[in-house]
HTML snippet that shows the backbone in 3Dmol.js (N, CA, C, O; Angstrom):
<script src="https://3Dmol.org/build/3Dmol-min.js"></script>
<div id="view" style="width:600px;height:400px;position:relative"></div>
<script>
const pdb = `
ATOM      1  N   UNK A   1     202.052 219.209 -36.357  1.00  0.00           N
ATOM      2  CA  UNK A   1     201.324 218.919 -35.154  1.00  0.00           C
ATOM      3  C   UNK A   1     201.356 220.153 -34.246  1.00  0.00           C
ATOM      4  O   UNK A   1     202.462 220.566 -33.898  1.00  0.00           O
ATOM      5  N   UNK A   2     200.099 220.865 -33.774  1.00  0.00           N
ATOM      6  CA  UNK A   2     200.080 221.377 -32.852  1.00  0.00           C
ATOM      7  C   UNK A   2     200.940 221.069 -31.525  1.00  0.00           C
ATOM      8  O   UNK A   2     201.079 219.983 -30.960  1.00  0.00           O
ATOM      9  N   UNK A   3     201.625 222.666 -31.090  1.00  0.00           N
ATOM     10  CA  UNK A   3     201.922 221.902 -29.683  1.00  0.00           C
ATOM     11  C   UNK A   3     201.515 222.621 -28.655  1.00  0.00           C
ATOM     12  O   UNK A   3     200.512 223.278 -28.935  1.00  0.00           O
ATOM     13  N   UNK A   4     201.896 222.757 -27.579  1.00  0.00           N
ATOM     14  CA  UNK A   4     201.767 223.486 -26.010  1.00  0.00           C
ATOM     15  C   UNK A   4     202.912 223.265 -24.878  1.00  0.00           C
ATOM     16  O   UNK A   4     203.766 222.378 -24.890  1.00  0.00           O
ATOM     17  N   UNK A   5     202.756 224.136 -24.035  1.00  0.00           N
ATOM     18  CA  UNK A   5     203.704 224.328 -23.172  1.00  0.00           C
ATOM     19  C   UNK A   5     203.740 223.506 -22.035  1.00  0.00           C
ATOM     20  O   UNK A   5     202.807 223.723 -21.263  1.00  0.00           O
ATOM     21  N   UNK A   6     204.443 222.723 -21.729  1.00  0.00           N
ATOM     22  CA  UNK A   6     204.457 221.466 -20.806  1.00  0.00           C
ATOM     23  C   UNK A   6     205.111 222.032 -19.703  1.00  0.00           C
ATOM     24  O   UNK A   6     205.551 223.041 -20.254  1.00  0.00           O
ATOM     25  N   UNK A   7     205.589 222.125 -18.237  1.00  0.00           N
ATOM     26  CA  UNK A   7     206.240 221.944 -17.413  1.00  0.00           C
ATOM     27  C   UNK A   7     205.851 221.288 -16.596  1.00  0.00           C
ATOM     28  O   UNK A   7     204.723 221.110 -16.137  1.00  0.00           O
ATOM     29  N   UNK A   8     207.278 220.692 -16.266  1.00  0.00           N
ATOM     30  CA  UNK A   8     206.940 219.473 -14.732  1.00  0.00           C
ATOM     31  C   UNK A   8     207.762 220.011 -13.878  1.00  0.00           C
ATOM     32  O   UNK A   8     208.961 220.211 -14.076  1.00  0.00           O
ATOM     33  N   UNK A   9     207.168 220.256 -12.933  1.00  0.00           N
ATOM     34  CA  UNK A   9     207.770 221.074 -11.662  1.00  0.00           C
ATOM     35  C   UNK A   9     208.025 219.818 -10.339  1.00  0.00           C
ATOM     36  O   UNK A   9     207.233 218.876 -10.300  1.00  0.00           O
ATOM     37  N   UNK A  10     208.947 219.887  -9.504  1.00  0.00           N
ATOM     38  CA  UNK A  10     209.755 218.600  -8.318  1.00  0.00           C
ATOM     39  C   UNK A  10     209.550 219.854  -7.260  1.00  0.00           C
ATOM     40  O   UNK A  10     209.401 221.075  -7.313  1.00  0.00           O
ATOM     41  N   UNK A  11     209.642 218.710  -6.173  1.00  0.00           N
ATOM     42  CA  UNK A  11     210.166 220.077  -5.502  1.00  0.00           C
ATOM     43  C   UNK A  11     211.572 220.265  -5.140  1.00  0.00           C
ATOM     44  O   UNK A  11     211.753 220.775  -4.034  1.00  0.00           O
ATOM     45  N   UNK A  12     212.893 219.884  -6.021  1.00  0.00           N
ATOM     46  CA  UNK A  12     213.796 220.435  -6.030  1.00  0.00           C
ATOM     47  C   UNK A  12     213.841 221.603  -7.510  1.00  0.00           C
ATOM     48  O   UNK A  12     214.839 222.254  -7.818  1.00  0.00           O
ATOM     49  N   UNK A  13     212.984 221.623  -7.990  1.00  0.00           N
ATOM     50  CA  UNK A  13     212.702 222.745  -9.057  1.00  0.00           C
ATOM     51  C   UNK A  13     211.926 222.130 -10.452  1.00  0.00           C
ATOM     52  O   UNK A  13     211.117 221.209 -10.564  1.00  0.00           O
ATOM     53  N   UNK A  14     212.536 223.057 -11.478  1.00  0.00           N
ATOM     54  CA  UNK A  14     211.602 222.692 -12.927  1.00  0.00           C
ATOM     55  C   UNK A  14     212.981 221.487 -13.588  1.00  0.00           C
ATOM     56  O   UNK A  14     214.211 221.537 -13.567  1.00  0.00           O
ATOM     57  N   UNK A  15     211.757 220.272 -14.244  1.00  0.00           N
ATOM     58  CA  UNK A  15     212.767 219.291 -14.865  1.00  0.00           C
ATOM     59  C   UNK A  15     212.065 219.317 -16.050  1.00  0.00           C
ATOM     60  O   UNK A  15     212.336 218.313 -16.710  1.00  0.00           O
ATOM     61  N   UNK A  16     211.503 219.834 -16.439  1.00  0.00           N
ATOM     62  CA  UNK A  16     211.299 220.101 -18.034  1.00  0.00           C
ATOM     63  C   UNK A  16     210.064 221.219 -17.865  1.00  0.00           C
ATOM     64  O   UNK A  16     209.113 221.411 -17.107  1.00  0.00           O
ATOM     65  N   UNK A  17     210.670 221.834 -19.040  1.00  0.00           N
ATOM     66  CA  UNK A  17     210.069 223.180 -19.353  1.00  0.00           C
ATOM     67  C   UNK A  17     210.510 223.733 -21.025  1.00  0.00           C
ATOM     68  O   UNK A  17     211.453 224.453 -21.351  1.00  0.00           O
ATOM     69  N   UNK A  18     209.216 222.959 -22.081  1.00  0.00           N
ATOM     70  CA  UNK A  18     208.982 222.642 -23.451  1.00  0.00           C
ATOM     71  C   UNK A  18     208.122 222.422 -23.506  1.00  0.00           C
ATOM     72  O   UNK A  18     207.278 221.983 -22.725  1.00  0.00           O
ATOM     73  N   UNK A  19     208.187 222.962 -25.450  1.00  0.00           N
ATOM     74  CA  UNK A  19     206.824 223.001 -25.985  1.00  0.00           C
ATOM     75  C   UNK A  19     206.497 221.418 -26.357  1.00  0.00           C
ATOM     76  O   UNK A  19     207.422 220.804 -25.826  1.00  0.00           O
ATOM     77  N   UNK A  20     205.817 220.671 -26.870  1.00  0.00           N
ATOM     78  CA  UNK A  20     205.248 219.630 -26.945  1.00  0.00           C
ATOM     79  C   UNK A  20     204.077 219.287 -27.693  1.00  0.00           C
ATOM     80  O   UNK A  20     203.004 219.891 -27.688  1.00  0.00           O
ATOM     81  N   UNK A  21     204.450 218.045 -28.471  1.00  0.00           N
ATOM     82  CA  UNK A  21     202.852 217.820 -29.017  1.00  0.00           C
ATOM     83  C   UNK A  21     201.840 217.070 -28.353  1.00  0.00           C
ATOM     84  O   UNK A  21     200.699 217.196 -28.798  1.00  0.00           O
ATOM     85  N   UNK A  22     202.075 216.101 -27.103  1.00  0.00           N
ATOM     86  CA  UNK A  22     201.353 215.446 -26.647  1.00  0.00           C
ATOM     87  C   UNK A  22     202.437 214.924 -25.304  1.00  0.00           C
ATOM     88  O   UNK A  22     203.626 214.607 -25.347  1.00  0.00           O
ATOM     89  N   UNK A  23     201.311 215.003 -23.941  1.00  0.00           N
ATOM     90  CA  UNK A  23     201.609 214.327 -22.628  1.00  0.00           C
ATOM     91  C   UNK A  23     200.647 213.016 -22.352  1.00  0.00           C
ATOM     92  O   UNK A  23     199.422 213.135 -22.332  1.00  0.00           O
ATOM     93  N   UNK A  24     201.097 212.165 -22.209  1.00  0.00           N
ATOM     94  CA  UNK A  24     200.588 211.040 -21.506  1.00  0.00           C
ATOM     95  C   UNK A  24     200.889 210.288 -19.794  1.00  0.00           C
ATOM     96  O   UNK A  24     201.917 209.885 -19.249  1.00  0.00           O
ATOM     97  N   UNK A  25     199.467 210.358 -19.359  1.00  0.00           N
ATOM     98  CA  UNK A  25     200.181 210.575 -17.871  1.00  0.00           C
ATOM     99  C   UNK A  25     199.053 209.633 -17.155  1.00  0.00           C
ATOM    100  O   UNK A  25     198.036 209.441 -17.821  1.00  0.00           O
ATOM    101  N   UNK A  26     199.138 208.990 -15.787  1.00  0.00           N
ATOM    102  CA  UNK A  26     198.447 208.148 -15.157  1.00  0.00           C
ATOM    103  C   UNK A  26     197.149 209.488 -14.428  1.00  0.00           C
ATOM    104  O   UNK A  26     197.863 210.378 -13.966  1.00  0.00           O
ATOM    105  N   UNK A  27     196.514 209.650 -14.333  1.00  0.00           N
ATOM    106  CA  UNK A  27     195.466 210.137 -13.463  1.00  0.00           C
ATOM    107  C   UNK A  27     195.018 209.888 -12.047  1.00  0.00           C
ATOM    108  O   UNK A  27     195.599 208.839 -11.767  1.00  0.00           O
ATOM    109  N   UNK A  28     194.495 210.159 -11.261  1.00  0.00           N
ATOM    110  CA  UNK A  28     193.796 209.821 -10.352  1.00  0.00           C
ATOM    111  C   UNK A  28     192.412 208.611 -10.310  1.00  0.00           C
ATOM    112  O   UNK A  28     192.106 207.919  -9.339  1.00  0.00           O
ATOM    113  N   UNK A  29     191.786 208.630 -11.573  1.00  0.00           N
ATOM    114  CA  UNK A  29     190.560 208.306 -11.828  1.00  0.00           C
ATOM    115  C   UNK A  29     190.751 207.652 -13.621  1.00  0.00           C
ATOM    116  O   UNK A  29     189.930 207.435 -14.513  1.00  0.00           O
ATOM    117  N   UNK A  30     192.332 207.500 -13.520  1.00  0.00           N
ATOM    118  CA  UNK A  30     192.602 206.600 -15.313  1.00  0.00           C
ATOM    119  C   UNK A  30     193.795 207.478 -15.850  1.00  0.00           C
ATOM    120  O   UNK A  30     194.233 208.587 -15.542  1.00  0.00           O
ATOM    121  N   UNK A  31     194.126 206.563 -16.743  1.00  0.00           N
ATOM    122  CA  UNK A  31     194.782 207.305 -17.821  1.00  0.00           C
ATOM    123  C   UNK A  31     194.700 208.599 -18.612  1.00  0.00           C
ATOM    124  O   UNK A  31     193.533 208.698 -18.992  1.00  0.00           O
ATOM    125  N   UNK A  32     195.367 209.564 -19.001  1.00  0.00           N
ATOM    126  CA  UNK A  32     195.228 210.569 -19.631  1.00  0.00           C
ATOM    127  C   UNK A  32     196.339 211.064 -20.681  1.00  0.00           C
ATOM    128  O   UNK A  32     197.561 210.927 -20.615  1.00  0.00           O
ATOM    129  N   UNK A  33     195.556 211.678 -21.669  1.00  0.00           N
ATOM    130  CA  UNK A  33     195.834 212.069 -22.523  1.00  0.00           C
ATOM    131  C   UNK A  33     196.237 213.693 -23.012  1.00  0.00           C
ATOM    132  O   UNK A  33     195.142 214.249 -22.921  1.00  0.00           O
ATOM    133  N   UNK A  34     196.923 214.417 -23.336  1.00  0.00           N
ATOM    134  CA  UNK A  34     196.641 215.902 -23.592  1.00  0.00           C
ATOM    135  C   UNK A  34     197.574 216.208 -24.479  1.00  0.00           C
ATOM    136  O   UNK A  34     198.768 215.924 -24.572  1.00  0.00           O
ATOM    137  N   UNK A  35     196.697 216.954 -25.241  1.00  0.00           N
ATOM    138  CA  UNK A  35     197.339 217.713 -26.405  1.00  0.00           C
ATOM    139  C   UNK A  35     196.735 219.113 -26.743  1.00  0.00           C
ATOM    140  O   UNK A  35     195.823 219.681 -26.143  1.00  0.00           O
ATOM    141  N   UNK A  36     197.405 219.531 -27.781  1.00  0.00           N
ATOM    142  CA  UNK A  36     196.743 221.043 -27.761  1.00  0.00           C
ATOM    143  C   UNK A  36     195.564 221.384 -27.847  1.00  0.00           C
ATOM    144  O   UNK A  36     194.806 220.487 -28.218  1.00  0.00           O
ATOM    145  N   UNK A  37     195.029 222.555 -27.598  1.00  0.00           N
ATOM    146  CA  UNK A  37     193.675 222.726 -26.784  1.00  0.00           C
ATOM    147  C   UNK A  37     192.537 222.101 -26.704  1.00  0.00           C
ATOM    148  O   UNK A  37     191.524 221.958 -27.388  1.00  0.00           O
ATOM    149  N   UNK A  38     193.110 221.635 -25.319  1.00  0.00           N
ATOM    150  CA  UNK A  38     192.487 220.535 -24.859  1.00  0.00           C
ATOM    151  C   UNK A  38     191.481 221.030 -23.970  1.00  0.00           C
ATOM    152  O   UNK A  38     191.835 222.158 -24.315  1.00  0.00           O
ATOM    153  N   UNK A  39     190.687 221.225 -23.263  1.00  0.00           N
ATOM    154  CA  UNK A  39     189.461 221.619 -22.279  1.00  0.00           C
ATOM    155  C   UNK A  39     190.461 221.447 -21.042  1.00  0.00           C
ATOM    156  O   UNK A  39     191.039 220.487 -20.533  1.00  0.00           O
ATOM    157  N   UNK A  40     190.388 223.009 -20.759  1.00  0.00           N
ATOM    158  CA  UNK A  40     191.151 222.918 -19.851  1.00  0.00           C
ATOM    159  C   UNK A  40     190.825 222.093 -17.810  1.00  0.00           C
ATOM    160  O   UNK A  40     189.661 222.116 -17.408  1.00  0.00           O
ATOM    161  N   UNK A  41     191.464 221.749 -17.262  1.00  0.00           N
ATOM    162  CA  UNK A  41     190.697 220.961 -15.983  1.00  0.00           C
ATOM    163  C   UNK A  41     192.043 220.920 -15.241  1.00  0.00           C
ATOM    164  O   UNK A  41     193.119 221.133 -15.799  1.00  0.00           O
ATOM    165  N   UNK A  42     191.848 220.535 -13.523  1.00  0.00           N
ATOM    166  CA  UNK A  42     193.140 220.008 -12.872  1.00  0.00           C
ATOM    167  C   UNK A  42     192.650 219.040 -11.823  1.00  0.00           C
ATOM    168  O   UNK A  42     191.805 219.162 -10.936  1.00  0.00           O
ATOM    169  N   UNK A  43     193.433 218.038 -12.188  1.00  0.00           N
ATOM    170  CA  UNK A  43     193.152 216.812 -11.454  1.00  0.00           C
ATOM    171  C   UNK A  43     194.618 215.939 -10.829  1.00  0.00           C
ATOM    172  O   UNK A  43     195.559 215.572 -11.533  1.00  0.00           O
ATOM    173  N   UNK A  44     194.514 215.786  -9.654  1.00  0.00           N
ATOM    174  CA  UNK A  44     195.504 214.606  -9.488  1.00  0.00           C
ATOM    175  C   UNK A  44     195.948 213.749  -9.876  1.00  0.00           C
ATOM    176  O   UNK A  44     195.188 213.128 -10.619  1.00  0.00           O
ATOM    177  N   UNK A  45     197.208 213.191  -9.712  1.00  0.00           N
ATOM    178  CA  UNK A  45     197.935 212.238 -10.817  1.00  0.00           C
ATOM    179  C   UNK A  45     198.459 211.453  -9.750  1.00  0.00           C
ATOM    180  O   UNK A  45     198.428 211.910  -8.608  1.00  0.00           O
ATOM    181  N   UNK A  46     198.980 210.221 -10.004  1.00  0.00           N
ATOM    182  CA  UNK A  46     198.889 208.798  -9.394  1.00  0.00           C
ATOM    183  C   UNK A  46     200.564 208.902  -9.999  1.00  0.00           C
ATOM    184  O   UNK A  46     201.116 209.635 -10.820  1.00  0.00           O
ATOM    185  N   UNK A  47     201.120 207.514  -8.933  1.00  0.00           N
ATOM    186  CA  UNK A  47     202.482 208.002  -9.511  1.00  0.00           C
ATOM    187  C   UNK A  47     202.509 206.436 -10.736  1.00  0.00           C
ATOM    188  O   UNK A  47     201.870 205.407 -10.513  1.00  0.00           O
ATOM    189  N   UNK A  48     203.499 206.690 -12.094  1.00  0.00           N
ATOM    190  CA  UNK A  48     203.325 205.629 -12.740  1.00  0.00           C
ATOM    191  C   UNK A  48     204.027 206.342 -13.632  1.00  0.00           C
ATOM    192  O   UNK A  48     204.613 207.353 -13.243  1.00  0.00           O
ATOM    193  N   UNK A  49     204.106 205.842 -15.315  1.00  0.00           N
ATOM    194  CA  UNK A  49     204.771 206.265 -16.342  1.00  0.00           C
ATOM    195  C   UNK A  49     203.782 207.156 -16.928  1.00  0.00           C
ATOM    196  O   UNK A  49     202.552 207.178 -16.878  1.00  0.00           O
ATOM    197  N   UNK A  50     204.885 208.076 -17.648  1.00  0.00           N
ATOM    198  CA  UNK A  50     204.762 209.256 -18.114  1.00  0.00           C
ATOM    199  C   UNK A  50     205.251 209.481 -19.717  1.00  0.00           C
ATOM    200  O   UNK A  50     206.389 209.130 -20.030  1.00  0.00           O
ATOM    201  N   UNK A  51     204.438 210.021 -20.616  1.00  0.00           N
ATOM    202  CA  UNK A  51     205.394 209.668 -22.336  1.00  0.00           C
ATOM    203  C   UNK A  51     204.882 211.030 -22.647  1.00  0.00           C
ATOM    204  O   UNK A  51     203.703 211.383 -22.680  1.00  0.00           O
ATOM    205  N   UNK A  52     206.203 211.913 -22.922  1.00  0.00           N
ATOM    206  CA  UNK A  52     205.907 212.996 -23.432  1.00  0.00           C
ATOM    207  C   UNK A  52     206.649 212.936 -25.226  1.00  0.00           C
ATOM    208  O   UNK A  52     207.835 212.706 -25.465  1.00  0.00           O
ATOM    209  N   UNK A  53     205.577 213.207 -26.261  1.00  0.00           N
ATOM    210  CA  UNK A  53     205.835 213.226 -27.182  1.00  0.00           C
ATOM    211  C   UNK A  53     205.753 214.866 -28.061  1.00  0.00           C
ATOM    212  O   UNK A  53     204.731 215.528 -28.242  1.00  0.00           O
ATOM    213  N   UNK A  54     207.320 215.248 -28.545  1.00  0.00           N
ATOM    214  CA  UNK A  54     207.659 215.795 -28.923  1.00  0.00           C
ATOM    215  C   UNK A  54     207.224 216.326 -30.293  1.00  0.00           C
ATOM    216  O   UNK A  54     206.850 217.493 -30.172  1.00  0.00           O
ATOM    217  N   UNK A  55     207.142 215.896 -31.511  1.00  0.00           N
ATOM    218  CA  UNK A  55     206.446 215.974 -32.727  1.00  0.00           C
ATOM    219  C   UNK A  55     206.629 214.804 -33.939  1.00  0.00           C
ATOM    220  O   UNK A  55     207.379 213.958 -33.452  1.00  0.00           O
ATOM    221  N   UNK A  56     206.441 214.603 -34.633  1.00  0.00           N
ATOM    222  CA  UNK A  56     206.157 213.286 -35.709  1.00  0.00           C
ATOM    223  C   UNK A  56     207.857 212.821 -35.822  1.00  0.00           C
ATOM    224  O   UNK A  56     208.088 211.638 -36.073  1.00  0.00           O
ATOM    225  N   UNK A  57     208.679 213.501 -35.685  1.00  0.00           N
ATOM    226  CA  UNK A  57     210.220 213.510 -36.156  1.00  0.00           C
ATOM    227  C   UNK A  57     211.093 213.448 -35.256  1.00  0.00           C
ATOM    228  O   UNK A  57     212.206 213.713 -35.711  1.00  0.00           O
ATOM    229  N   UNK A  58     211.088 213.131 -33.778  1.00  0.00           N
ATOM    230  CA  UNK A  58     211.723 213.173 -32.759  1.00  0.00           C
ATOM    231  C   UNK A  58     211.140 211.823 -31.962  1.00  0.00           C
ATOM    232  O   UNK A  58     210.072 211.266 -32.215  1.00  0.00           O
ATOM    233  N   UNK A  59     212.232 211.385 -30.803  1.00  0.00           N
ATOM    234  CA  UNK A  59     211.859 210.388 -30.332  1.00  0.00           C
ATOM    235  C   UNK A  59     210.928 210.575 -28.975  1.00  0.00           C
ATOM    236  O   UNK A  59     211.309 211.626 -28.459  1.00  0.00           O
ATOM    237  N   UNK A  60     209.961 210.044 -28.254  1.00  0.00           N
ATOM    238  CA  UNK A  60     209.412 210.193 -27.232  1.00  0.00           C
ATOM    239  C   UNK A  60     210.635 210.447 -26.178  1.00  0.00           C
ATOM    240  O   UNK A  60     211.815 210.178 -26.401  1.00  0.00           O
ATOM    241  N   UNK A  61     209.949 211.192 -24.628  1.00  0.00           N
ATOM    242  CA  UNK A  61     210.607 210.273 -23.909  1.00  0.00           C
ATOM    243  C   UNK A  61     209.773 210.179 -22.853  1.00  0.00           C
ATOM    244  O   UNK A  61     208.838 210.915 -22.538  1.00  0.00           O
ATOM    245  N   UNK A  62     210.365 208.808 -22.119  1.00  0.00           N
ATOM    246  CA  UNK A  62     209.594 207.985 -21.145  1.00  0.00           C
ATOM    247  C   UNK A  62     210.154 208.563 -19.767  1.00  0.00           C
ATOM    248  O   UNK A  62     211.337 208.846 -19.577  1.00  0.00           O
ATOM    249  N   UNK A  63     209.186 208.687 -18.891  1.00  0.00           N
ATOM    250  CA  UNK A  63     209.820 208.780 -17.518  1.00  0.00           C
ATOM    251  C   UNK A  63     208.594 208.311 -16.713  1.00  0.00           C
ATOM    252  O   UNK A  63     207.551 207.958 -17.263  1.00  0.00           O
ATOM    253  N   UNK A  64     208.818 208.330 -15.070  1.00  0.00           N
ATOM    254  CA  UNK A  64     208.049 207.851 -14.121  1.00  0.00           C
ATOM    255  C   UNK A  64     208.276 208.851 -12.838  1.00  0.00           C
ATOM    256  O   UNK A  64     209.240 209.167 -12.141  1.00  0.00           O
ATOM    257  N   UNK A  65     206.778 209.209 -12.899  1.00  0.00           N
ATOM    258  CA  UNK A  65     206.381 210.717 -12.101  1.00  0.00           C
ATOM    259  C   UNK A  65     205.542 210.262 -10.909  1.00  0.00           C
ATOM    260  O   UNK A  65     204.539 209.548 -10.872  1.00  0.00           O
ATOM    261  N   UNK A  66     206.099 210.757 -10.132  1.00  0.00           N
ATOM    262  CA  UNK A  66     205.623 210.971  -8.374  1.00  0.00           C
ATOM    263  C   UNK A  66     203.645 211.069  -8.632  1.00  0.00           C
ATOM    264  O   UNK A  66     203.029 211.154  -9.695  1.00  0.00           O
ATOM    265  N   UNK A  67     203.164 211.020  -7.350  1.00  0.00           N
ATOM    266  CA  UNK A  67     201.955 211.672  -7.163  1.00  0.00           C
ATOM    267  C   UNK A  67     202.119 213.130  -7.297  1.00  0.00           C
ATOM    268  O   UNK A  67     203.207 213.676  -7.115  1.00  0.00           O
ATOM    269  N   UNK A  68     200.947 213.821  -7.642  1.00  0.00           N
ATOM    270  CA  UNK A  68     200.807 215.334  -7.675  1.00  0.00           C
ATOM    271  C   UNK A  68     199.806 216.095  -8.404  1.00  0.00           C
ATOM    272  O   UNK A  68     198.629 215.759  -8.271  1.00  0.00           O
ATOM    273  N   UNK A  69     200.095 217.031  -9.124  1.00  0.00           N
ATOM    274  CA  UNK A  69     198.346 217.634  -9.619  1.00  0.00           C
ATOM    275  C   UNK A  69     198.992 218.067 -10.814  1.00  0.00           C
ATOM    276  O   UNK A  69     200.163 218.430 -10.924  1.00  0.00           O
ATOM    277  N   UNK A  70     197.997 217.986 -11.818  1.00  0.00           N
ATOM    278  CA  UNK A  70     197.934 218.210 -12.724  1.00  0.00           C
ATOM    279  C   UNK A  70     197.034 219.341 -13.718  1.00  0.00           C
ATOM    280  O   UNK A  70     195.912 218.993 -14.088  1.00  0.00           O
ATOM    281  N   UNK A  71     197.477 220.451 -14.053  1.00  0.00           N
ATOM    282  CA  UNK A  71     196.331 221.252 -14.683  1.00  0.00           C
ATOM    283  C   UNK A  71     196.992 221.809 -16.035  1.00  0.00           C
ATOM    284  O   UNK A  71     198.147 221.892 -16.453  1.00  0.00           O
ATOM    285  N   UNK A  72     195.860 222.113 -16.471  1.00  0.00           N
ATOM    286  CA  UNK A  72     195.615 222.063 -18.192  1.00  0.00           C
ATOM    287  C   UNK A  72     194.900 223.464 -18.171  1.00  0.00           C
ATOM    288  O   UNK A  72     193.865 223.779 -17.585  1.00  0.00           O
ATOM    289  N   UNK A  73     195.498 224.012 -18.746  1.00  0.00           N
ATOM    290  CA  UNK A  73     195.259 225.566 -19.027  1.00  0.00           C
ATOM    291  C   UNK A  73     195.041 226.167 -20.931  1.00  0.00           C
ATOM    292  O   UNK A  73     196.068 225.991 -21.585  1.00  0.00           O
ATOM    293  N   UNK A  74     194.274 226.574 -21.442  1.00  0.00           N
ATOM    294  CA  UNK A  74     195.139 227.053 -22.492  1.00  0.00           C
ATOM    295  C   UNK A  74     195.742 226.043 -23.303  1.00  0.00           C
ATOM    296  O   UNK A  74     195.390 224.928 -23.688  1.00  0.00           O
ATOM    297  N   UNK A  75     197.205 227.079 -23.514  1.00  0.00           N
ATOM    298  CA  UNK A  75     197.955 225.905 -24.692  1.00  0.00           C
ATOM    299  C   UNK A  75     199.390 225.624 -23.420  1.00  0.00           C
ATOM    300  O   UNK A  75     200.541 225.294 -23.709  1.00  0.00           O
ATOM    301  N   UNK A  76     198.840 225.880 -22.059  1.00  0.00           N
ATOM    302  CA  UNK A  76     200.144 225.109 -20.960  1.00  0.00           C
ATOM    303  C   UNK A  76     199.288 224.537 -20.128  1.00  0.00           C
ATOM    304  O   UNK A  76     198.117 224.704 -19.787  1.00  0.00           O
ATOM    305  N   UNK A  77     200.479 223.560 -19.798  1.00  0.00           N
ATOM    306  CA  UNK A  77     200.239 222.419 -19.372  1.00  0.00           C
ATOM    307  C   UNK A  77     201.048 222.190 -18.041  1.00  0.00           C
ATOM    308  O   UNK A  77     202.252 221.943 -18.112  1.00  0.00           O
ATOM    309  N   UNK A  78     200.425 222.267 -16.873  1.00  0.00           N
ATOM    310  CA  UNK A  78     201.605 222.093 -15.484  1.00  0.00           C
ATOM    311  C   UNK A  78     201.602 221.028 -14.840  1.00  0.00           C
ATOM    312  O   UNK A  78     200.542 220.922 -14.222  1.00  0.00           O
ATOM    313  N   UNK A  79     202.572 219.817 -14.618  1.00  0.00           N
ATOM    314  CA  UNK A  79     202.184 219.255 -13.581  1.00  0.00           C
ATOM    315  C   UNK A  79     203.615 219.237 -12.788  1.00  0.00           C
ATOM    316  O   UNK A  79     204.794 219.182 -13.137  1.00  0.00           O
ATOM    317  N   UNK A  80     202.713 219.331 -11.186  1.00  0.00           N
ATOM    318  CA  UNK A  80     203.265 219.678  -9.707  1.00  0.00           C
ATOM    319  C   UNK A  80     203.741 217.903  -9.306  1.00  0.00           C
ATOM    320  O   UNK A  80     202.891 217.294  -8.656  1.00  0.00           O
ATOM    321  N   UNK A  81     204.662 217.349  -9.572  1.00  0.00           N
ATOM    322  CA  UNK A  81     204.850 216.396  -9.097  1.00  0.00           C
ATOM    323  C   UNK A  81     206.079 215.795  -7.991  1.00  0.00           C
ATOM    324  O   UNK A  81     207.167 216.369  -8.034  1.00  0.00           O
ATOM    325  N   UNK A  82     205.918 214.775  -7.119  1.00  0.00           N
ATOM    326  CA  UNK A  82     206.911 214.409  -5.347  1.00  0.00           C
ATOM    327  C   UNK A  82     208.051 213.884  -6.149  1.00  0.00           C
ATOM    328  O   UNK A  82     209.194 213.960  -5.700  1.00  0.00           O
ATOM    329  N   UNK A  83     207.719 213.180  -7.698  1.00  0.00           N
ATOM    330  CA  UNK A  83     209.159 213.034  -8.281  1.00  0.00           C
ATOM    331  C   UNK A  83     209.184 212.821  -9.911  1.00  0.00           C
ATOM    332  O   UNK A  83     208.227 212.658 -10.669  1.00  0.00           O
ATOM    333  N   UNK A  84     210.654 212.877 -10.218  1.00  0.00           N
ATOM    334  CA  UNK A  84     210.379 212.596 -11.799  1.00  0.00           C
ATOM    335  C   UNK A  84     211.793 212.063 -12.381  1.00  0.00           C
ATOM    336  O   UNK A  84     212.879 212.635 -12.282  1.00  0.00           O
ATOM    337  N   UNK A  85     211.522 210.849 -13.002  1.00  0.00           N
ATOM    338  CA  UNK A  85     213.025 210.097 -13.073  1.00  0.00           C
ATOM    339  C   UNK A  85     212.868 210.033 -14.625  1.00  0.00           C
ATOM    340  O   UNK A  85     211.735 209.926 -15.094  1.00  0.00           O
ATOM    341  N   UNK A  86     213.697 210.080 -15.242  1.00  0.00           N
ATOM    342  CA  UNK A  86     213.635 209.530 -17.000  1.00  0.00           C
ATOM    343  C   UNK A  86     213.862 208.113 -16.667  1.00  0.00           C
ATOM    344  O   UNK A  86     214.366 207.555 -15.692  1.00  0.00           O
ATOM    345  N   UNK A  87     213.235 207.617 -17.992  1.00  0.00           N
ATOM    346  CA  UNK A  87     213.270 205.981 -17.667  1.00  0.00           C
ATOM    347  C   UNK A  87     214.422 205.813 -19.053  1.00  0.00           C
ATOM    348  O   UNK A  87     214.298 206.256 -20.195  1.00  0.00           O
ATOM    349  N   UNK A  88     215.979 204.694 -18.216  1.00  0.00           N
ATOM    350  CA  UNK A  88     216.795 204.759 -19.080  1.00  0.00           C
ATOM    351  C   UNK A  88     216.340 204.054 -20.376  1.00  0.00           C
ATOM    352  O   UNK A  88     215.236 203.520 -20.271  1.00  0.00           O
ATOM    353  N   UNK A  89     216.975 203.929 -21.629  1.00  0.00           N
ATOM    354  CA  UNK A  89     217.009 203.268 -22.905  1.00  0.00           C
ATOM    355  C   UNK A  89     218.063 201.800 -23.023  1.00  0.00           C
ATOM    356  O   UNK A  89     218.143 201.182 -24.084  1.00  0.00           O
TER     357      UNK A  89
END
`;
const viewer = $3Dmol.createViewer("view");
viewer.addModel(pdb, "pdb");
viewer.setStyle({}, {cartoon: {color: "spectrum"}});
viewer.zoomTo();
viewer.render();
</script>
């Protein structure tokens, strides 16, 4: 599986910063999807759950991300978000 460069930036700093095969994230205007080169765009994000998936052989993980913006570059991927909690197991 293709991947790309994910970071999620707080504003107490970076809470993940990895490569990745796929982000799943709430939008402004719906659900979203991204994976590697994807058309790049930046749009606002709604706060709600978040599933970043790693590659066919590793486990997801789940968390729940603040409002903030989101842009898609290339093969990176940034989103600027007010918070970001892992959701326990």
């Amino acid at each position: 599986m293709n991947k790309f460069a994910l970071k999620v930036i707080t504003p107490q700093g970076v809470v993940i910063d990895k490569l990745v095969a796929g982000f799943y994230l709430r939008g402004s205007e719906g659900d979203l999807a991204v994976f590697a080169g994807h058309v790049p765009f930046v749009t606002s994000v709604r706060e709600g759950k978040c599933t970043i998936v790693y590659d066919d052989s590793s486990e997801d993980t789940e968390a729940v991300a603040g409002s903030g913006m989101l842009s898609v570059s290339g093969d990176s991927v940034t989103l600027m978000t007010s918070s970001w909690k892992i959701c326990s197991e």
